[in-house]
LUMLUM-186279 format. One record per residue (C-alpha): chain; z, x, y. Coordinates in nm, 3 decimals. Each point is the difference from the previous one (the first is absolute). Layout:
BEGIN
['A', [Z, X, Y]]
...
END
This chain:
BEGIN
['A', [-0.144, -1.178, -0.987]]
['A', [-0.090, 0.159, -0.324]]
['A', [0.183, 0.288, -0.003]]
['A', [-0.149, 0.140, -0.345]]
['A', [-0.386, -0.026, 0.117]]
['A', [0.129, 0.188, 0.365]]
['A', [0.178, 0.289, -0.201]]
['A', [-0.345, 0.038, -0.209]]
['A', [-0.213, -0.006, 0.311]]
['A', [0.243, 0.261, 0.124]]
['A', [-0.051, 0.233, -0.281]]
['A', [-0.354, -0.051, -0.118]]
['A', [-0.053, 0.102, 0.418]]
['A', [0.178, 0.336, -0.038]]
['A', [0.238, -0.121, 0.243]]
['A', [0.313, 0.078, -0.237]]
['A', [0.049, 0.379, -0.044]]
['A', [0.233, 0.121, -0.188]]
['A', [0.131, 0.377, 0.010]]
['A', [0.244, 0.156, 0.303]]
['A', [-0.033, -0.083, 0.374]]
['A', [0.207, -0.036, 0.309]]
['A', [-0.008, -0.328, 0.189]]
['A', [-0.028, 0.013, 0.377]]
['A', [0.357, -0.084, -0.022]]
['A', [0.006, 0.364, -0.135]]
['A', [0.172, -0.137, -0.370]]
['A', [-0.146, 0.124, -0.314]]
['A', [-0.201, -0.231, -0.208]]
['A', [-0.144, 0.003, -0.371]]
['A', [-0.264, -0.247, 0.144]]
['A', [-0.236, -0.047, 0.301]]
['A', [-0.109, -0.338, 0.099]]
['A', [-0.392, 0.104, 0.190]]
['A', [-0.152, -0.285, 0.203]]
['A', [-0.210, 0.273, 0.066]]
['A', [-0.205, -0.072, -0.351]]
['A', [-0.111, -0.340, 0.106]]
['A', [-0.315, 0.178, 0.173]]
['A', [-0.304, -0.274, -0.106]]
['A', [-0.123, -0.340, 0.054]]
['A', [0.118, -0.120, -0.299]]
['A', [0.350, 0.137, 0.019]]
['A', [0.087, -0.117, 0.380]]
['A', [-0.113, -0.353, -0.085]]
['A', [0.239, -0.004, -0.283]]
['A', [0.272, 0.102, 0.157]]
['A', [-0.044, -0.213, 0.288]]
['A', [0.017, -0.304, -0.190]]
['A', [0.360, 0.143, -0.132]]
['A', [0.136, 0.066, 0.334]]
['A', [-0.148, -0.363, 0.144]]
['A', [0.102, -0.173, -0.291]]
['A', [0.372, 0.154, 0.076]]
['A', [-0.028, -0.040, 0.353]]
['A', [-0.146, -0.378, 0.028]]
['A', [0.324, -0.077, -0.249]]
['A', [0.286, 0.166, 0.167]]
['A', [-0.123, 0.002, 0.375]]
['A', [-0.206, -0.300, 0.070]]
['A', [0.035, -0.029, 0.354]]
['A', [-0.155, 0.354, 0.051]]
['A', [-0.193, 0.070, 0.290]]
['A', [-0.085, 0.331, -0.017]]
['A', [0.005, 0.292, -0.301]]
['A', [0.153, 0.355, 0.115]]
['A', [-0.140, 0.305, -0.167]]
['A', [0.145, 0.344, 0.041]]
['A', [-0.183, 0.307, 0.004]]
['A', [-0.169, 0.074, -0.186]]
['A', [0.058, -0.124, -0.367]]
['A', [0.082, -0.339, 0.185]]
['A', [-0.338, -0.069, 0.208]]
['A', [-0.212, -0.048, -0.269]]
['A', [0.272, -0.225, -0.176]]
['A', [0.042, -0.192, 0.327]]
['A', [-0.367, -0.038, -0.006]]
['A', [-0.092, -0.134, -0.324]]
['A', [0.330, -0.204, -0.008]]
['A', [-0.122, -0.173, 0.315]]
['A', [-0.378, -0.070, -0.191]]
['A', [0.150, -0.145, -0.284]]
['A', [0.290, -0.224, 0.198]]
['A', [-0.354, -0.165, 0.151]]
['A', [-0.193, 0.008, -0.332]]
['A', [0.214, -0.159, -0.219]]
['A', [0.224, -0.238, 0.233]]
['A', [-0.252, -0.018, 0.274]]
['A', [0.293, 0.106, 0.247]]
['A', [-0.078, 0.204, 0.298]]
['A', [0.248, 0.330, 0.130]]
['A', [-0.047, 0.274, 0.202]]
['A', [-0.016, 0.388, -0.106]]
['A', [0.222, 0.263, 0.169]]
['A', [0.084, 0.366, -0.106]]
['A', [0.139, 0.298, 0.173]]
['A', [-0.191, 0.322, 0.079]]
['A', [0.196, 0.350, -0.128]]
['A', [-0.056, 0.154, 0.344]]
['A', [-0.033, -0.175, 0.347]]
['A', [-0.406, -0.034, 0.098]]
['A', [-0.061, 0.129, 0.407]]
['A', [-0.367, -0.120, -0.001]]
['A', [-0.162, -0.336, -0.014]]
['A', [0.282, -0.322, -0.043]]
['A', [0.240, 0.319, -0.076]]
['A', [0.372, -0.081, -0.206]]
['A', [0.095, -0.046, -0.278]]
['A', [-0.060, -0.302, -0.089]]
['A', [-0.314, -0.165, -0.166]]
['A', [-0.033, -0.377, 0.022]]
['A', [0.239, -0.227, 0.278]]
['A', [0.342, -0.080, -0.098]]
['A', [0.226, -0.248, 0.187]]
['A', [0.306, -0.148, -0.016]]
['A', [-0.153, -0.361, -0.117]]
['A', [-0.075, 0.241, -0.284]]
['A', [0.163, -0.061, -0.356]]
['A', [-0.051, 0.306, -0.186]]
['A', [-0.056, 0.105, -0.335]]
['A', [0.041, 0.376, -0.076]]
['A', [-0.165, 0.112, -0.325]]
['A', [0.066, 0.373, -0.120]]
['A', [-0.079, 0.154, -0.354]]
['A', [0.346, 0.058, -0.102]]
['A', [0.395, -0.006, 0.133]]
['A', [0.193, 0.300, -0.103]]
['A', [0.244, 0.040, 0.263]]
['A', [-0.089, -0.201, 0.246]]
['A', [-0.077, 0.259, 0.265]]
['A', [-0.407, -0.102, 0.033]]
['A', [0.141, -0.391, 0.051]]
['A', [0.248, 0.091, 0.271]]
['A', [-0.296, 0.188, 0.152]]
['A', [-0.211, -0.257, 0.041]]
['A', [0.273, -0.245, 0.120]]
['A', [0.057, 0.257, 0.293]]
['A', [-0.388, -0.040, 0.067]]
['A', [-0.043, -0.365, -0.037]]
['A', [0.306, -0.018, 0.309]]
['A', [-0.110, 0.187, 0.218]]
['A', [-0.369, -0.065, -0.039]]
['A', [0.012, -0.424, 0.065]]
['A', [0.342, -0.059, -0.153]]
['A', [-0.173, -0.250, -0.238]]
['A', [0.277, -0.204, -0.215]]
['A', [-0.003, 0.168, -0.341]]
['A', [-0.018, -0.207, -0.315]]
['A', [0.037, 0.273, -0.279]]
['A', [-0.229, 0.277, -0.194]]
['A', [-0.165, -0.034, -0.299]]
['A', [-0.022, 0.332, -0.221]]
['A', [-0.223, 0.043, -0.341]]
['A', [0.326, 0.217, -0.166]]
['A', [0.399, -0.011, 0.090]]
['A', [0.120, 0.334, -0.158]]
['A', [0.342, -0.145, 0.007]]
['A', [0.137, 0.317, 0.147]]
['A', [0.335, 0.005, 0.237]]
['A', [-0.049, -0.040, 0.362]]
['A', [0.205, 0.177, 0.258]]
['A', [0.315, -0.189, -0.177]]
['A', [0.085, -0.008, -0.289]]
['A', [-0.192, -0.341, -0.079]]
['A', [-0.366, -0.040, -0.110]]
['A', [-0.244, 0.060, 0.343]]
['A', [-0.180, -0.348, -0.043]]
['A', [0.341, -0.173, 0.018]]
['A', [0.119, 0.260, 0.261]]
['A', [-0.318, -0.094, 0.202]]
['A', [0.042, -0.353, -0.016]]
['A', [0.360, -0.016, 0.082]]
['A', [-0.024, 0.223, 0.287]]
['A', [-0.360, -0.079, 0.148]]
['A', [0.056, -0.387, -0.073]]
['A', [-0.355, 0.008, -0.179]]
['A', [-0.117, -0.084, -0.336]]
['A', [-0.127, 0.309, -0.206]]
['A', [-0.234, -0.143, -0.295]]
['A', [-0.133, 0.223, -0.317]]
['A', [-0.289, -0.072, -0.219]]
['A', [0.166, 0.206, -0.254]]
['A', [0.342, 0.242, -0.029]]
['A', [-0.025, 0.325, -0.203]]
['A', [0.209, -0.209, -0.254]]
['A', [-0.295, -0.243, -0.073]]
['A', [-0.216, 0.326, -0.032]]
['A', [0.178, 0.164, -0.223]]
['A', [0.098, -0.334, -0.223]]
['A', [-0.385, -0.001, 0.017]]
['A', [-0.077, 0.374, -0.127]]
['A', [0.245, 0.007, -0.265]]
['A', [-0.120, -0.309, -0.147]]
['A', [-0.374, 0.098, -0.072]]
['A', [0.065, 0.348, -0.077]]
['A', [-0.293, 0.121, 0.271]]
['A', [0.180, 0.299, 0.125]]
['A', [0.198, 0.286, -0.209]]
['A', [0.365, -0.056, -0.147]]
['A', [0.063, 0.347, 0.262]]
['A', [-0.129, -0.255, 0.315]]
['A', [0.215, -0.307, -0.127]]
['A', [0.313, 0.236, -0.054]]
['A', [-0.029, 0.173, 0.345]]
['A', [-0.074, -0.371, 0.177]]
['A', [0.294, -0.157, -0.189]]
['A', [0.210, 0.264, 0.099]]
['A', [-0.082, 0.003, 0.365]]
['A', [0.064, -0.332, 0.018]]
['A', [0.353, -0.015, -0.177]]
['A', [0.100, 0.182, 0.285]]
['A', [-0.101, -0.266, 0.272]]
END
């Protein structure tokens, strides 16, 4: 995985903000990582070659991708595209709706999920944990599918509900691998090094992160 040319794609995308913002975790940040910007053609298919590049490596025995709403559906998605494009491997698509449908196949699921299933979660980032846990409760009780592990583009590196790091937290407690294309470590190694943001940004990243 080239960690360098994933960080670039990341910035040149807008998807790295930097300023003050509060995770859904409700912790104050000096960055925003925005899924959200990868809004084109272009962008998606990029991405998607990241994530199934990631995925076909760690989890090769995966059946099905898991994408939670919303941020995660169109990673799910493309992920799933790319898996077939590059490796030629076939898996299902599944994602969660936000609010249970009363009309037409009604839940909320979209796609079939069963428990021959071997899952692959992807997500945009893992802060504390809570969104993975979430979708864990959702996976069991909608086809209890085994669960192989997620794949995120970012690990923020931030402190779970213990006092250790929330990927190892997850993994430990969930029994399921939690893989990162990057951490906010590589990022900022990255920043610093090619001088593309202002000493202010570098000082206010670095000392965020002494702190984690």
């Amino acid at each position: 995985m080239d960690k360098e040319k994933f960080i670039s794609f990341l910035i040149e995308s807008g998807v790295i903000r930097f300023g003050e913002f509060l995770t859904k975790s409700g912790r104050k940040t000096p960055y925003f990582i925005d899924t959200g910007k990868i809004n084109d053609g272009m962008k998606l298919s990029l991405i998607g070659e990241f994530y199934a590049t990631a995925v076909g490596e760690n989890f090769p025995d995966v059946t099905l991708v898991f994408g939670p709403a919303y941020k995660g559906i169109s990673l799910s998605v493309v992920t799933a595209m790319k898996l077939y494009e590059i490796g030629k491997k076939t898996v299902k698509v599944a994602f969660n709706r936000k609010e249970v449908k009363d009309h037409g196949e009604g839940g909320k699921i979209i796609g079939s999920i069963s428990e021959d299933d071997k899952v692959v979660i992807v997500e945009d980032v893992i802060t504390s944990g809570l969104s993975i846990r979430e979708s864990v409760d959702i996976l069991r009780i909608n086809g209890n599918p085994k669960i192989l592990g997620v794949v995120v583009s970012v690990d923020r590196m931030e402190i779970g509900k213990s006092n250790k790091i929330a990927k190892f937290e997850i993994e430990e407690e969930l029994g399921i691998k939690v893989f990162s294309i990057v951490s906010i470590f590589d990022i900022v190694g990255f920043i610093k090094a090619r001088n593309i943001v202002s000493l202010d940004v570098i000082k206010m990243m670095e000392d965020y992160i002494s702190f984690l």
